[in-house]
N, C-alpha and C positions, 0 to 999 in steps of 0.2 A: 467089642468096638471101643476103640480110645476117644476119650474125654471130644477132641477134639474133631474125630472122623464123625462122632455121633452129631455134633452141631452142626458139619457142614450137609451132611446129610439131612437133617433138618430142616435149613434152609434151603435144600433143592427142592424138595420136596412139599417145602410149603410155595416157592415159587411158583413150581409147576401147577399147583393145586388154586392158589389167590391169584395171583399174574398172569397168568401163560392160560388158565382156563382150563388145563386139563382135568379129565374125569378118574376117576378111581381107576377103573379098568385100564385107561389108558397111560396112567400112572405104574399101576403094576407090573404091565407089560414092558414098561421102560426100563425098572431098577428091579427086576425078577423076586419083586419083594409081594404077600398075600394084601386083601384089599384089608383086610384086618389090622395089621400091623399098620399100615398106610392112614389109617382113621386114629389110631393110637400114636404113631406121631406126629398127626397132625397135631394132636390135642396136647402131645409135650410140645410141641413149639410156640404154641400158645402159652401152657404154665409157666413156659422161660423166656416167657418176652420174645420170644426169635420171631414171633407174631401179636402184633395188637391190633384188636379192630373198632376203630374209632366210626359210630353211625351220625353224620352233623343235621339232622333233622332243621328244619328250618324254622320250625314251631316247639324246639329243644324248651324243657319246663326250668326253673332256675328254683330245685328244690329245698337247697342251703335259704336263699332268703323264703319260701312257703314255709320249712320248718320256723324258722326265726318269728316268722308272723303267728305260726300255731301257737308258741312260747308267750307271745300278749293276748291272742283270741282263740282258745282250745277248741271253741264251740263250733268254729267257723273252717268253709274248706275255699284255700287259694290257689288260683293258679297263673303264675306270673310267669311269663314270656320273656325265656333269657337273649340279653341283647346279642346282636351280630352284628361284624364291620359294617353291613350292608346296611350302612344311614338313610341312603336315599329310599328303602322301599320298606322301612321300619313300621308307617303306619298300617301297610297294605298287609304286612305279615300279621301285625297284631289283630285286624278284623279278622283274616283269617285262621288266625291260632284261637278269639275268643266266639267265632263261628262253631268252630268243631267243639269246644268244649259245652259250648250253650246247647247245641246240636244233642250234647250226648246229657246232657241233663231231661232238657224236651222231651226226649225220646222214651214214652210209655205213658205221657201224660195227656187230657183230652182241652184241658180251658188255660190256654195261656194270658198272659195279662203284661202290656209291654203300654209304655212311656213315649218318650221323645227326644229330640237330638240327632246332631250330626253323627256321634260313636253308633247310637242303634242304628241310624241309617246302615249306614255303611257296614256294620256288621252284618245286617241283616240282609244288603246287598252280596255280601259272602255265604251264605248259606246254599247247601246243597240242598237240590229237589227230592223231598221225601214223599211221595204221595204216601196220606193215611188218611182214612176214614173217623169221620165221626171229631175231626179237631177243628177248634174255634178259639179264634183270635179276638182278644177284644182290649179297649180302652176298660177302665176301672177308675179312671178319675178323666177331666176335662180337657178342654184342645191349652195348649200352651199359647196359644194367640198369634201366632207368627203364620197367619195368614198364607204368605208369597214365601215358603219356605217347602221342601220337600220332605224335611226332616219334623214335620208335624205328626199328630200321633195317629189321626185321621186316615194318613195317607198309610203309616207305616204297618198298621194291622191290618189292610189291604194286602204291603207288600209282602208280607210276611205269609199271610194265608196262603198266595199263590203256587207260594214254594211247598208246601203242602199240602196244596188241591181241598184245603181244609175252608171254613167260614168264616167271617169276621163281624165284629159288631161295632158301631160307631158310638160314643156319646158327642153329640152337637150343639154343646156348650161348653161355656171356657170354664177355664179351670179354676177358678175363684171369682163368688159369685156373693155380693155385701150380704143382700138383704135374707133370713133365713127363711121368711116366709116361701121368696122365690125359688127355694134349693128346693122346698120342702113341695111347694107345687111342680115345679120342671120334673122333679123325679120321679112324677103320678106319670106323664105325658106318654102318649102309645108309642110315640117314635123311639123316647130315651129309659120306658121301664123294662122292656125286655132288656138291654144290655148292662144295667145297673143289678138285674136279678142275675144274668148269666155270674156275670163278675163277682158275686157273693159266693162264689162255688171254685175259685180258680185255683191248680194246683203248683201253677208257676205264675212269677212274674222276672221281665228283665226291664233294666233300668238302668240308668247314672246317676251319681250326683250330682245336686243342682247350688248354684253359690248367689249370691246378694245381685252379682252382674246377672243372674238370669232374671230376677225381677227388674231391674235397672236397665233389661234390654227392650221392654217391652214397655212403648209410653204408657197405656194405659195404668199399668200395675205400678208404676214408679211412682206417678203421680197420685198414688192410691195406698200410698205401704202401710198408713197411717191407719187405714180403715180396714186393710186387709191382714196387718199385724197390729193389730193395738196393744200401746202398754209395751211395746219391744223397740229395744235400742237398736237401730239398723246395724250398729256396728258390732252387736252381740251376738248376731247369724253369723255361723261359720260354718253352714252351711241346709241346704233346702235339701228333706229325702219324702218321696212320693206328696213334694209341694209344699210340705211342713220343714217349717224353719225350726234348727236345732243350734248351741250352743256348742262352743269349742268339746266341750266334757261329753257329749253326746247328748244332753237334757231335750226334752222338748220344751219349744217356749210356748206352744200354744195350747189351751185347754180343749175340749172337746165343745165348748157352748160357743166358744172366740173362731170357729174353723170355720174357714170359709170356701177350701174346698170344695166343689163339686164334684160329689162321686159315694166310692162306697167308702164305707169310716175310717177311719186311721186304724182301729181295734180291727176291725175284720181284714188290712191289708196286713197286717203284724199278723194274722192268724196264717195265713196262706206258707204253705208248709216249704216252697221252697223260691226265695225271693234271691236273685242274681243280681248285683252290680256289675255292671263293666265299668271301666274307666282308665285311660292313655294321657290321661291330660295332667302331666307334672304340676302346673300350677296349680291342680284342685288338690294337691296330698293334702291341704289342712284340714278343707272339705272331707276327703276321703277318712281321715285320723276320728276326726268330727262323728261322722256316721259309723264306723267301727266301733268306738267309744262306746255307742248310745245301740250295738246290736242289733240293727234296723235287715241285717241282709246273712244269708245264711252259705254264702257263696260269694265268693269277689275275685273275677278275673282283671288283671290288670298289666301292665309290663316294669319293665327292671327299673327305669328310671323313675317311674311314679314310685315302688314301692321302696327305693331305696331311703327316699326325700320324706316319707312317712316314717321309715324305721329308724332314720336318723334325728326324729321327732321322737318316736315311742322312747328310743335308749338314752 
């Protein structure tokens, strides 16, 4: 067979097979050719380009820029959400592309430990129903304060458990809390020591980063930065991770006697073996830079445009 009989043949044969739908036998029977040969050049029309087969996943990974991130944070695993034309429904892919990857982290663990925010809402409104036995959902530090919000953390270790037919635990105090005496009594209290003890045990946590406007959104704590960050120049947070303010370089500004968190320590949330960021929000890349810096998370799902905005910060 000539050079050129072979390629047309090829491409009937792959038509018949990718287009037209036909089956082997029903292929064989057409061109008196064995099912065997028909499987062999299938597979040369593929080595020769006469066939490519492009899969456009909607949740496709964008692993040029993951490698490029592993090149500044070896330690760390990303998974960033390569963009598509499809603008209008960009947010809705990215809960559910950082749904399915948090999904497949969770999965074999029993004590989750999740935050707050519109992004975990809504991711966590993406989640598929896994019933499993023996899982518990809990806070690990304090409510965020935003009362008339749905994306408080209260609500959301509720919503989260449901999808797992699993349990949840509350803490029913806010999240920074002056006086130490009162951290030190609140955490004796029957209602708030079983979830402070569960949360010293946790195998996961998910989260965002938090920036200067999230204390600035909340009258209370605004009016408070003074007592609740002492000795820090507001303008030298560049960003808040699990409530603790850090500096552009990753440092933490705040010591362990100055913390005013309510919860369990900053040292036992850094112990917790595997801690998730998500984050979509372009404007926090310095935030995000900020907390990669400073190694705070051991996993960070995010999309193309945040991490572009970060990597054109790294390089």
């Amino acid at each position: 067979m000539d050079q050129e009989k072979d390629t047309s043949l090829l491409v009937d044969l792959a038509q018949d097979y990718y287009l037209r739908h036909l089956n082997l036998g029903e292929i064989a029977k057409k061109y008196n050719i064995s099912r065997y040969k028909i499987s062999k050049y299938l597979n040369e029309a593929i080595e020769k380009n006469i066939v490519t087969i492009n899969i456009n996943s909607p949740f496709a990974r964008s692993h040029d820029l993951e490698n490029k991130f592993k090149h500044f944070f070896p330690n760390l695993n990303f998974y960033i959400l390569k963009n598509t034309e499809d603008i209008a429904h960009e947010d809705d892919r990215f809960y559910s592309f950082a749904a399915k990857y948090l999904q497949n982290l969770i999965n074999g663990k029993k004590i989750i430990g999740l935050t707050w925010g519109d992004t975990i809402y809504h991711v966590i409104d993406s989640f598929q129903s896994v019933p499993k036995e023996n899982m518990v959902f809990t806070q690990f530090v304090g409510e965020n304060g935003k009362h008339n919000s749905l994306a408080g953390s209260m609500r959301m270790v509720q919503k989260v458990a449901v999808r797992y037919n699993g349990t949840y635990l509350t803490i029913d105090a806010p999240l920074y809390i002056a006086n130490k005496e009162v951290r030190r009594l609140l955490a004796l209290e029957p209602a708030i020591q079983p979830t402070l003890a569960t949360a010293q045990q946790l195998d996961l946590i998910f989260t965002s980063v938090g920036t200067i406007d999230s204390i600035n959104s909340v009258n209370s704590w605004y009016n408070s930065e003074d007592i609740l960050f002492p000795k820090i120049n507001p303008n030298s947070i560049a960003a808040l991770v699990y409530g603790r303010p850090i500096d552009k370089d990753g440092n933490l500004l705040i010591d362990n006697e100055h913390d005013k968190v309510f919860g369990i320590s900053f040292k036992k949330t850094m112990e917790v073996p595997t801690r998730v960021a998500i984050v979509n929000d372009k404007f926090k890349f310095l935030a995000l830079k900020a907390a990669l810096n400073g190694n705070y998370f051991t996993d960070v799902i995010l999309n193309e445009p945040t991490a572009n905005k970060v990597l054109a910060e790294l390089e």
